[in-house]
N, C-alpha and C positions, 0 to 999 in steps of 0.2 A: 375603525379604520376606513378612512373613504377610497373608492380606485381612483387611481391617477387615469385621465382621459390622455389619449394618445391622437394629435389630429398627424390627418394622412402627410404626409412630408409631398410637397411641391416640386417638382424637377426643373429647375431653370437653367436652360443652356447655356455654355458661357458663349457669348455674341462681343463683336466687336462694337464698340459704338461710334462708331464711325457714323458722323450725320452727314457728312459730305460738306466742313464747313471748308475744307480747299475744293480747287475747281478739279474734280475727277479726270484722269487721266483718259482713260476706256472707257467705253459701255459695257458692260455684264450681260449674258445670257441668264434668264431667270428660270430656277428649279421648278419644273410643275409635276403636279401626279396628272395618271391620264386621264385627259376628259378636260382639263384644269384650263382656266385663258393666264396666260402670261399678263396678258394688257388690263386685265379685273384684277390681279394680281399685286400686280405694281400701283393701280388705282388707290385699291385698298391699304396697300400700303401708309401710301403716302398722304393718304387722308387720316387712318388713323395713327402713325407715328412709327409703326411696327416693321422691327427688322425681315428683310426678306431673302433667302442665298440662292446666289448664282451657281450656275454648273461647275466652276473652278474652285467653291466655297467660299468664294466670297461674301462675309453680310454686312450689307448695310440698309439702312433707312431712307428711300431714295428721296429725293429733292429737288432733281432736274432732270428737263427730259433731255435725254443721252444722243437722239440722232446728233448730231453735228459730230460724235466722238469716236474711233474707229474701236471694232467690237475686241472687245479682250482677248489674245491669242490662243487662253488655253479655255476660256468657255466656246470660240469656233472652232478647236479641234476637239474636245467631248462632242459638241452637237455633231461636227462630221461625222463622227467615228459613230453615234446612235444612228445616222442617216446611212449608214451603209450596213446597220442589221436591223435598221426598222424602215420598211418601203412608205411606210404612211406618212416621215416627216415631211416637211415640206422644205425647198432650196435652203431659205434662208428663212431664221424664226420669228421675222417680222412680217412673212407672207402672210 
C-alpha cells in the first residue's frame, strides 16, 4: 500500500476582478496595516497586477491615477470615523 500525500490546500479569496476597464467612477481609500504606505501600496499593485481593498471593500487592480475623481463616500466616512478615535491620522489620506 503506498500513503496518499496530501498537499496543504491554498486559500484564495474570492476578489472581484475588476481591472478598471470602464472609466472608474470614485477614488477609493486603500486598506493598510499600521506602519504600511498607501502610495508603496498601490505602487505595488499596479506594477505587479495584484488586487488591492479599499476601506469600503472595494477590490480592484488599480490602473489609473484617481486624483481628478472625487473620493468614495463610504471609504471618507470609515477614514473619518478611524480619525475621530485615532489622533495620529492625518486630515486627509493623501497628506
Amino acid at each position: 500500500m503506498s500513503e496518499l500525500q496530501t498537499m496543504p490546500a491554498e486559500v484564495i479569496p474570492e476578489v472581484d476582478q475588476d481591472t478598471e476597464t470602464d472609466e472608474p467612477i470614485v477614488a477609493h481609500i486603500v486598506k493598510v496595516e499600521p506602519g504600511e504606505s498607501a502610495t508603496a501600496k498601490v505602487l505595488e499593485a499596479r506594477i505587479n497586477g495584484t488586487p488591492i481593498e479599499a476601506l469600503c471593500g472595494h477590490v480592484w487592480v488599480p490602473a489609473r491615477d484617481p486624483k481628478q475623481l472625487p473620493v468614495c463616500q463610504a471609504c471618507k466616512e470609515i477614514y473619518d470615523m478611524y480619525r475621530v478615535f485615532n489622533d495620529g491620522l492625518r486630515d486627509s489620506p493623501g497628506d
